[in-house]
LUMRO-173465 format. One line per 4 residues: number of its first residue (from 1); for each residue x, z, y of C-alpha. Coordinates in Angstrom, 1 decimal. Example, Ala and Ser with C-alpha at 12.3 -4.5 7.8 and 13.67 -1.06 7.14 Angstrom:
# LUMRO-173465
1 = 12.3 7.8 -4.5; 13.7 7.1 -1.1
# end
This chain:
# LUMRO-173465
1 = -0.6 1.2 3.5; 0.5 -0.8 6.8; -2.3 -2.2 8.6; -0.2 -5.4 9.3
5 = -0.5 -5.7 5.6; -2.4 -8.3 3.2; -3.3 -5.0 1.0; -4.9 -3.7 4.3
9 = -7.1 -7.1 5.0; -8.5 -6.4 1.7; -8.7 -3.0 1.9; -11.2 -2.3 5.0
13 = -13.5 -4.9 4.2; -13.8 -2.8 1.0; -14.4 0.4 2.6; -16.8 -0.6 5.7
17 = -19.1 -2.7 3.1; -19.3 0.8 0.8; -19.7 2.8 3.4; -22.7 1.1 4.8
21 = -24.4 0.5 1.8; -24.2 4.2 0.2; -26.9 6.5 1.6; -25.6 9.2 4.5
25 = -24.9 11.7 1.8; -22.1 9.9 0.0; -20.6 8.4 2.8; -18.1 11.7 3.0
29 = -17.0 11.1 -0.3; -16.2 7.7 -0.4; -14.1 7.4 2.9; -12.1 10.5 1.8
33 = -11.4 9.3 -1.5; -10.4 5.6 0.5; -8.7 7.9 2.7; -6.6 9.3 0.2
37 = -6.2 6.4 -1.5; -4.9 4.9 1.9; -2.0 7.5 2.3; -1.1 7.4 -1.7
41 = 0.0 3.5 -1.4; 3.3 4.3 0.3; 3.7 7.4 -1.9; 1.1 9.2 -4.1
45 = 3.3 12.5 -4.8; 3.1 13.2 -0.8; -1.0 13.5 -1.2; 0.3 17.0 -2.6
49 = 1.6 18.2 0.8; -1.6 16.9 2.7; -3.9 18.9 -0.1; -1.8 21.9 0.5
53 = -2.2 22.1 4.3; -5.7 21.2 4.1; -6.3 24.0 1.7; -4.4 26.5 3.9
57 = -6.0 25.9 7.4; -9.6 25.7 5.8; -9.3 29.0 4.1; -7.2 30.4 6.9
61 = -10.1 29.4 9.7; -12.9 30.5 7.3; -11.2 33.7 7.3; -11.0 34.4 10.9
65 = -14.4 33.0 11.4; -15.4 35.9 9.4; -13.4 38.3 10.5; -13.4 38.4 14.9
69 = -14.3 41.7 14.8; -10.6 42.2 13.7; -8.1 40.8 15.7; -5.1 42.0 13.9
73 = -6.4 40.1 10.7; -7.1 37.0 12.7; -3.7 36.8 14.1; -2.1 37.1 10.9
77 = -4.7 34.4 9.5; -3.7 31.4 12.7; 0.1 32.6 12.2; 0.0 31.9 8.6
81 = -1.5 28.2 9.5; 1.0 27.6 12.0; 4.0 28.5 9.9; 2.6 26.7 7.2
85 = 2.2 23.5 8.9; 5.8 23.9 11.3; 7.3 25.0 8.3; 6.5 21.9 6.2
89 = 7.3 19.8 9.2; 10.8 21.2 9.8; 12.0 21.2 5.7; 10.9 17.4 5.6
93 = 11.4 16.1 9.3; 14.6 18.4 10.5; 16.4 20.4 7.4; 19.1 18.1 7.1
97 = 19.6 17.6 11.4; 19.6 21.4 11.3; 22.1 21.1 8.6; 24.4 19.1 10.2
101 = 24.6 20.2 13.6; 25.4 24.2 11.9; 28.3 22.5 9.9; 29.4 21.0 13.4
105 = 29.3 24.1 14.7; 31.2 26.3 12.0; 33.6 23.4 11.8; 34.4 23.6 15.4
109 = 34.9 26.9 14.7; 36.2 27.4 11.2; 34.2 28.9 9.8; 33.4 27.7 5.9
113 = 30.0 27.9 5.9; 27.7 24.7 5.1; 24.6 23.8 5.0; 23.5 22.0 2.1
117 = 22.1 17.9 2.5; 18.8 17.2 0.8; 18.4 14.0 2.0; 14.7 14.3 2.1
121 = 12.1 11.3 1.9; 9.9 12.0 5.5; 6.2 12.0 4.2; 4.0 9.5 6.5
125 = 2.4 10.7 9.5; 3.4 14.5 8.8; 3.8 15.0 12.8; 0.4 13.7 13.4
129 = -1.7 15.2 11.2; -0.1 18.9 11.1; -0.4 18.8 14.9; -4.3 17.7 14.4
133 = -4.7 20.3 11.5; -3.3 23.3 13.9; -5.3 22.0 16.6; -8.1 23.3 14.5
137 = -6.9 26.8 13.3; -6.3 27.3 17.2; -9.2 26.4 18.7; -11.0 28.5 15.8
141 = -8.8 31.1 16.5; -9.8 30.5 20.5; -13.7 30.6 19.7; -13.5 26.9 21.3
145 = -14.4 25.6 17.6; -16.2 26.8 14.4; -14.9 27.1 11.5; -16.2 24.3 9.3
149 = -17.8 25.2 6.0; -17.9 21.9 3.7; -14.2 21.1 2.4; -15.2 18.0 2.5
153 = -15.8 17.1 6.0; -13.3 19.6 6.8; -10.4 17.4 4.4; -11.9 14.1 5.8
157 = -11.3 15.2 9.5; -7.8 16.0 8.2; -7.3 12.4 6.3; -9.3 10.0 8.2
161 = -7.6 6.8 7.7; -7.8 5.3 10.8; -5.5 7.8 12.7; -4.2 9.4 9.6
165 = -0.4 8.2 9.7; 0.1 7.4 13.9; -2.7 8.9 15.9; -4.8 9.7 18.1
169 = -4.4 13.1 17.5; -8.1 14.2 18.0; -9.6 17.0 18.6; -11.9 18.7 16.2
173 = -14.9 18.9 18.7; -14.7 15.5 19.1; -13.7 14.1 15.8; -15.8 16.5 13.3
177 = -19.5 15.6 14.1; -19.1 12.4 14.4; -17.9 12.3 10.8; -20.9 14.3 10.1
181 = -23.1 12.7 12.2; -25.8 10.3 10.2; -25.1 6.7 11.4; -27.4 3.9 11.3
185 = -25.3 0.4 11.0; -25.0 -1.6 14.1; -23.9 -5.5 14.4; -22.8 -4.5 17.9
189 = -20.1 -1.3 16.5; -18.9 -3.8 14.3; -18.4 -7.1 16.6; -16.8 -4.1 19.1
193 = -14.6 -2.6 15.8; -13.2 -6.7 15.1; -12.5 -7.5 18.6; -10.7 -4.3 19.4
197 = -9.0 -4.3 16.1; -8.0 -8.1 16.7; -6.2 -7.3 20.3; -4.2 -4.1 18.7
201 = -3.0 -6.5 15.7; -1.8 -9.2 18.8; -0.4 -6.6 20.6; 2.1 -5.9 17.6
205 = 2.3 -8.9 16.0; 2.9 -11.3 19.1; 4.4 -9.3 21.2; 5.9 -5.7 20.2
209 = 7.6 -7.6 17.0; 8.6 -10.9 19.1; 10.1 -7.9 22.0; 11.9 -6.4 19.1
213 = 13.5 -9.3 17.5; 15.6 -9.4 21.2; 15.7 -5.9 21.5; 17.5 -5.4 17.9
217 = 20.0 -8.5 18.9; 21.3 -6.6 21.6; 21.7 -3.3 20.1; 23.1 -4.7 16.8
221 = 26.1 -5.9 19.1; 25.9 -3.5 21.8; 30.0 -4.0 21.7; 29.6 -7.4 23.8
225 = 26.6 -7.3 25.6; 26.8 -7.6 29.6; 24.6 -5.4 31.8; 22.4 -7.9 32.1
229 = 21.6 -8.3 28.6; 21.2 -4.4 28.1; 19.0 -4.3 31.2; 16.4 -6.8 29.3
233 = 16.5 -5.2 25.9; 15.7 -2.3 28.0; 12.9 -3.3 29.6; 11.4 -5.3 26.5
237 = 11.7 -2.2 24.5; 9.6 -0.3 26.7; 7.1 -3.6 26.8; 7.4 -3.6 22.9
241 = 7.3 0.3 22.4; 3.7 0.2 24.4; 2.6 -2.7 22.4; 3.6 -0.9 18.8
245 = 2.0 2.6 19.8; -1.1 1.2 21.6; -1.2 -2.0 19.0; -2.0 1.1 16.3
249 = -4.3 3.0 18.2; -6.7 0.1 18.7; -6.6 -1.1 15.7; -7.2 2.9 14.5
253 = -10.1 2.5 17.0; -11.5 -0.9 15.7; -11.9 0.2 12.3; -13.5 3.5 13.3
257 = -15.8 1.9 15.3; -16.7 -0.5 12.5; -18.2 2.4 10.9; -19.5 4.0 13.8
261 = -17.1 6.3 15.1; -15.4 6.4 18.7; -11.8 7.5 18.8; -10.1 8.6 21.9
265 = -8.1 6.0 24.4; -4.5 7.1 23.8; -3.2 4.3 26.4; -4.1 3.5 29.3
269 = -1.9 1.1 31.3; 0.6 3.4 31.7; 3.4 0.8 33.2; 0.4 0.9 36.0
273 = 2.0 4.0 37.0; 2.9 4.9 40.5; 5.1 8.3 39.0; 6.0 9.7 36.3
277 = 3.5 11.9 36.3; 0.9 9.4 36.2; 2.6 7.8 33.3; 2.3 10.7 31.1
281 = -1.2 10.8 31.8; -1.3 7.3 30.8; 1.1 7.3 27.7; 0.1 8.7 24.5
285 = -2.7 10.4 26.4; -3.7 12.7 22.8; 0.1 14.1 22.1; 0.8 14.6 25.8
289 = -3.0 16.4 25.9; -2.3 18.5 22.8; 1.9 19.4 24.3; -0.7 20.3 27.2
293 = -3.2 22.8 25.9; -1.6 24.1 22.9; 2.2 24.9 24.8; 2.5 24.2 28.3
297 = -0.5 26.2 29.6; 0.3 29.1 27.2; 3.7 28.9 28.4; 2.1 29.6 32.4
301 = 1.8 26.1 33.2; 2.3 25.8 37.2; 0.3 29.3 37.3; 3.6 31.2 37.7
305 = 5.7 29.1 40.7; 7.7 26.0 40.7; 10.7 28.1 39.2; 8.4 28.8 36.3
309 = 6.8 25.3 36.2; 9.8 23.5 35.6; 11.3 25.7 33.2; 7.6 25.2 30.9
313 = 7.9 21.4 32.0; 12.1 21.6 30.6; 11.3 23.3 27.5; 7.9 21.3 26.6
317 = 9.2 17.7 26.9; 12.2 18.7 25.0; 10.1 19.5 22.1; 8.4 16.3 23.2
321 = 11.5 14.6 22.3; 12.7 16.7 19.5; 9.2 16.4 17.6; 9.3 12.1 17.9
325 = 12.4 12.2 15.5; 15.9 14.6 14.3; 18.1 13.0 16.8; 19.7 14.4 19.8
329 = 18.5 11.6 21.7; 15.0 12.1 21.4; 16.0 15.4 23.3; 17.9 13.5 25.6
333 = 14.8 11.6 26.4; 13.0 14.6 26.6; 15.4 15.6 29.0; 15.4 12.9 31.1
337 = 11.6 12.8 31.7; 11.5 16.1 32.4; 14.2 15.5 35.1; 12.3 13.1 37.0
341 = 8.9 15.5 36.8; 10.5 18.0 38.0; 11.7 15.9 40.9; 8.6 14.9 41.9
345 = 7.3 18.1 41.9; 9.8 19.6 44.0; 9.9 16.9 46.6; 5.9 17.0 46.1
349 = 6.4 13.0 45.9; 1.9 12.8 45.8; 2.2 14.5 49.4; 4.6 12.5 50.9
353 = 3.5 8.9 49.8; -0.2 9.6 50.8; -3.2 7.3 51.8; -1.0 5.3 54.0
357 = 1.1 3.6 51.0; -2.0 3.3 49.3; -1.8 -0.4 49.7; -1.3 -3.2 47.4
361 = 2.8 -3.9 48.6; 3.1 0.1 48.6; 1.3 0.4 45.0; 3.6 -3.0 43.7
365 = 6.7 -1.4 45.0; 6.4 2.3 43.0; 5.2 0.3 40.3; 8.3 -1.8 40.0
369 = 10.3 1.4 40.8; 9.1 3.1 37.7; 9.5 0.7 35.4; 13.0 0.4 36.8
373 = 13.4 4.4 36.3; 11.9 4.1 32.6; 14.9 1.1 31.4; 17.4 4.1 30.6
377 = 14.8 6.7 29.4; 14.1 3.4 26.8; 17.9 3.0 26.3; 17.8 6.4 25.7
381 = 14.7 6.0 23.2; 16.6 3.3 21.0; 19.7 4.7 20.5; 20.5 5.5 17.1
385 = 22.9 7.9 18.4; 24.2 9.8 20.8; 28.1 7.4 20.9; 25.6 4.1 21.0
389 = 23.9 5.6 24.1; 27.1 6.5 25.8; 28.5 2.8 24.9; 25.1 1.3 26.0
393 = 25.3 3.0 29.0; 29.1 2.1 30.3; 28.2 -1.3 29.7; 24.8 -1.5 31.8
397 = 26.9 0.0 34.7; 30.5 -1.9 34.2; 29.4 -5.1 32.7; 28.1 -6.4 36.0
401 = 28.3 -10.4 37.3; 26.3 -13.0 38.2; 26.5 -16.4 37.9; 24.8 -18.9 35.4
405 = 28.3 -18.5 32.7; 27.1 -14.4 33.3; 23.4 -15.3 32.8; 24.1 -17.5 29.4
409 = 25.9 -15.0 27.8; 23.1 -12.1 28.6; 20.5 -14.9 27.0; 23.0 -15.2 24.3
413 = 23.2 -11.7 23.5; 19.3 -11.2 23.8; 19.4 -14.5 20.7; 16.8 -16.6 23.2
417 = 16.5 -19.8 24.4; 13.6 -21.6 26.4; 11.4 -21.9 23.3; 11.6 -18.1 22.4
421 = 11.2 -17.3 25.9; 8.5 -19.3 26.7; 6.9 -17.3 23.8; 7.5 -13.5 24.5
425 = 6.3 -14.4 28.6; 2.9 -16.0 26.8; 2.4 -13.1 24.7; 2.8 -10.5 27.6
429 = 0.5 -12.8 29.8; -2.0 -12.9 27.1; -1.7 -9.0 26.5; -2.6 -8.6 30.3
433 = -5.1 -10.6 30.0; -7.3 -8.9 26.9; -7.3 -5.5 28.4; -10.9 -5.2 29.0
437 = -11.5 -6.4 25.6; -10.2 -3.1 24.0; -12.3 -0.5 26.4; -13.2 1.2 23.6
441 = -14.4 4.4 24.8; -16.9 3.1 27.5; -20.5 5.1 28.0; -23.3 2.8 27.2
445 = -23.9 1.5 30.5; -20.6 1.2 31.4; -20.4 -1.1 28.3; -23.3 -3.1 29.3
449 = -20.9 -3.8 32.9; -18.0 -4.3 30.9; -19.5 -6.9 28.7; -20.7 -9.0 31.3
453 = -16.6 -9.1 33.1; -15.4 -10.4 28.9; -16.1 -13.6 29.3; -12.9 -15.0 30.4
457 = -10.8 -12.6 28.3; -12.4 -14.3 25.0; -10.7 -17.6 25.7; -7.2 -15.6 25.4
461 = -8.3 -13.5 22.4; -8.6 -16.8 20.4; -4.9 -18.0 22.0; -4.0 -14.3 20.8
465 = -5.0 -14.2 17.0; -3.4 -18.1 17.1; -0.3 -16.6 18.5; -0.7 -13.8 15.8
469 = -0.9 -15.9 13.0; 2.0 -17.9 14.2; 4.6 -15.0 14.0; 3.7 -13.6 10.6
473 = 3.7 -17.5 9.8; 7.0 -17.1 10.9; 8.4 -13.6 9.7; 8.7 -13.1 6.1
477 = 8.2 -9.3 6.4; 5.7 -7.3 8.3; 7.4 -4.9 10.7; 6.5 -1.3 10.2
481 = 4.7 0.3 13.4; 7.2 2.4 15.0; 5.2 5.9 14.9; 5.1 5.9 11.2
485 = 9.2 7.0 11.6; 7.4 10.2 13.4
# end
C-alpha cells in the first residue's frame, strides 16, 4: 500500500482509532495483523517470505540466547540467520544480474554455459527489513540485545508498518520497547504525528514528483540534451531523490508518532554538507549507521592505517551501491563516493580547512562545492545503464554554449516554462522553510524551544498541503516512492 494512496488515507485513520481504543494488551495484535495487512495489498503471496524470515531469526536468537555457554553452536545459529536472510535477498533482488553478467563472461569467452533468467517479481522492502531482521540476530549474537521471547512483539518489530517497505532501518534496542511499552494517548503525539506526516507527503508530492517530471524529460531524450540541460536534471534529481527518501521517512515517523512511537531522523540536511563525509552522516543516517557497525568496523575501520581504511571505505560503499539495486551503476556510485572519501581522508581536508574558514562565505562556498561534486554521483544514480551514463556524461562535457538560443533549448529539454518553474523554485522554498516542523526526534525540552521557533513555519505548511493537493489534482497517478525499487 503507497502512502501517497487514497487506500492509505483510509487506512491509518483506521488503525490509530483501534489502536487507541483497545486496552494495552491487544494493541500487538491489531497493529501486526494491520501490518500485515499493509504489506499484503501490493502482493499477499510475498507475506510468505516475511513469515519465513521472521520465523528463522526468532528461533535462531532464542537459540543462542540459550546456548552462550557454547560458542560453536551460536555461531552456527547467527550464520544460519544471515544466510537465510542474504540468501533470500540475492535469489529475489540479484539472481538474474548474476545471471547475466556470468553469460557475459562465458560469452566473451566461449564457453556455453548459461545461467538460466527467472525474471523474478522483487518482494517490497526486502532490503529493509532483512537488514533490520539481521541487525537483531547480531546484536543477540553480540550480547548488545536479548533475545525477545513473545513472537509477537518479536514479528511486529519485524513488520511495523511505518518503516516496513523503505526505512528507517532501526535498531532493536530502540524500536522493541517502545512497541512494548504501555502508551497512554496524547493530543500532543498526534498533532506532532499529522504535522510531520503532512511535510513528508509535501516533500514528495510538491517537490520530489514536480523534480522528477523534469528529471525524466531529460533522461527520456538524453540523445539531444545540451550540458546545460543535463546539469539541471542533475541537480533536481539529487533535490528530488532527498525529497522522495526523506518525504517517506517523515511520514514513517508521523504515523508512528500518532501512536506514540518515535522513530529515528534518517535525514538531516545533508545538502548542508561541508564534505562528503559530513553528507553521509547526514544522508540516510540508519543504512549508512547499520553499513557502519555491522561491516565497516568489523572490517577494521580506520583502526588498521589509511591503506586499510580506504580499502574497508572501497569495499563498503560498493556494497552500498550494489545493495540500492542489480545494476552496475549503483556500483559505480558506490565507487564514486568512495573516491571522494578517500580523498578527503588522504588530504585530511577537516585539518586543512579549519576554524579559520569557519565563516559564513567559507561554509557557502564548500556548500556549493559539494553539491556541484554530487551532480555526477546523481547522473550516476539515474542511469538505467551503464551506455546511458556514458552518453550522459559526453554530453554534460561536449554539449557546452551559452547564449539565450543555448539556454531555450536546455529549458526545452528539461519540458519547463515560467509557470512550471515558478512552481518547482516555490516548492523548494517552501521545503526550506518547514524544516523545523518535522524535528521529530527532539527531547522534551528541546521540543518545548522548538515549538516556540514554529510559528512562522505554519503559514508555509498550509501553502505546502495547498501546493500538495494541487499536483495530485494534477497527476492522474501517484508516483511510487523511489526506495520501494530497493
Amino acid at each position: 500500500m503507497n502512502f501517497n494512496s487514497l487506500a492509505f488515507l483510509i487506512y491509518l485513520p483506521i488503525v490509530v482509532a483501534v489502536h487507541w481504543l483497545l486496552p494495552h494488551r491487544w494493541r500487538k495484535y491489531w497493529l501486526l495483523a494491520a501490518s500485515y495487512f499493509f504489506y499484503m495489498y501490493w502482493n499477499p503471496l510475498f507475506i510468505l517470505l516475511i513469515l519465513f524470515s521472521t520465523a528463522v531469526d526468532y528461533l535462531c536468537s532464542l537459540g543462542m540466547e540459550r546456548r552462550r555457554d557454547k560458542p560453536g553452536i551460536m555461531k552456527a545459529l547467527l550464520l544460519a540467520s544471515v544466510c537465510m536472510n542474504l540468501g533470500l535477498l540475492f535469489f529475489f533482488k540479484y539472481w538474474d544480474f548474476f545471471g547475466e553478467t556470468v553469460n557475459s563472461l562465458c560469452a566473451a569467452a566461449s564457453i556455453p554455459y548459461r545461467v538460466p533468467a527467472l525474471n523474478l517479481i522483487l518482494p517490497v522492502g526486502i532490503s529493509f527489513y532483512t537488514f533490520q531482521t539481521m541487525s537483531y540476530t547480531i546484536d543477540v549474537y553480540r550480547g548488545d540485545q536479548t533475545a525477545e521471547r513473545d513472537p509477537v512483539s518479536f514479528a511486529l518489530f519485524v513488520t511495523y508498518f511505518p518503516q516496513l517497505v523503505a526505512g528507517p532501518i532501526e535498531k532493536p534496542a530502540d524500536l522493541l520497547p517502545q512497541l512494548k511499552a504501555e502508551k497512554r494517548f496524547s493530543w500532543d503525539d498526534l498533532a506532532a504525528g499529522l504535522r510531520i506526516a503532512l511535510c513528508g507527503f509535501f516533500r514528495k508530492c510538491a517537490v520530489a514528483d514536480v523534480c522528477g517530471v523534469f528529471v525524466n524529460r531529460v533522461f527520456a531524450g538524453a540523445e539531444t540534451a545540451n550540458s546545460l540541460a543535463i546539469a539541471c536534471a542533475g541537480g533536481l534529481f539529487c533535490i528530488q531523490m532527498y525529497c522522495d527518501f526523506a518525504g517517506y521517512s517523515e511520514i514513517a515517523a508521523g504515523c508512528a508518532r500518532m501512536m506514540g512511537v518515535r522513530l529515528m531522523r534518517n535525514f538531516d540536511r545533508p545538502y548542508l554538507a561541508q564534505s562528503y563525509t559530513e553528507f553521509f552522516r547526514r544522508w540516510h543516517i540508519s543504512l549508512n549507521r547499520w553499513f557502519t557497525s555491522y561491516l565497516y568496523i568489523p572490517l577494521g575501520g580506520s583502526r588498521k592505517g589509511k591503506a586499510r581504511k580506504i580499502v574497508n571505505t572501497i569495499i563498503v560503499f560498493a556494497l552500498c551501491g550494489l545493495w540500492h539495486g542489480a545494476r552496475w551503476t549503483y556500483v559505480l556510485w558506490g565507487l564514486y563516493a568512495a573516491f571522494w572519501l578517500c580523498v578527503e581522508s588522504a588530504l585530511d581536508i577537516k585539518r586543512r580547512f579549519g576554524p579559520e574558514w569557519d565563516i559564513p562565505l567559507g561554509r557557502l562556498a564548500r556548500r556549493c562545492v559539494m553539491f556541484v561534486i554530487f551532480i555526477p554521483a546523481a547522473l550516476i544514480f539515474r542511469a538505467g545503464s551503464v551506455e546511458q551514463l556514458g552518453l550522459l556524461l559526453a554530453r554534460l562535457f561536449t554539449q557546452t554554449g551559452f547564449g539565450a538560443d543555448y539556454c531555450a533549448r536546455a529549458f526545452e529539454s528539461l519540458g519547463m516554462d515560467a509557470l512550471t518553474l515558478a512552481q518547482a523554485a516555490l516548492s523548494i522554498v517552501c521545503m526550506a522553510k518547514i524544516y523545523r516542523l518535522t524535528l521529530y526526534d527532539l527531547t522534551p525540552s528541546q521540543e518545548a524551544t522548538a515549538q516556540a521557533q514554529r510559528t512562522a513555519s505554519y503559514a508555509y505548511l498550509i501553502l505546502a498541503v495547498a501546493m500538495s493537493w494541487l499536483t495530485l489534482l494534477a497527476t492522474q497517478d501517484a508516483v511510487d516512492f523511489a526506495y520501494f525499487q530497493f
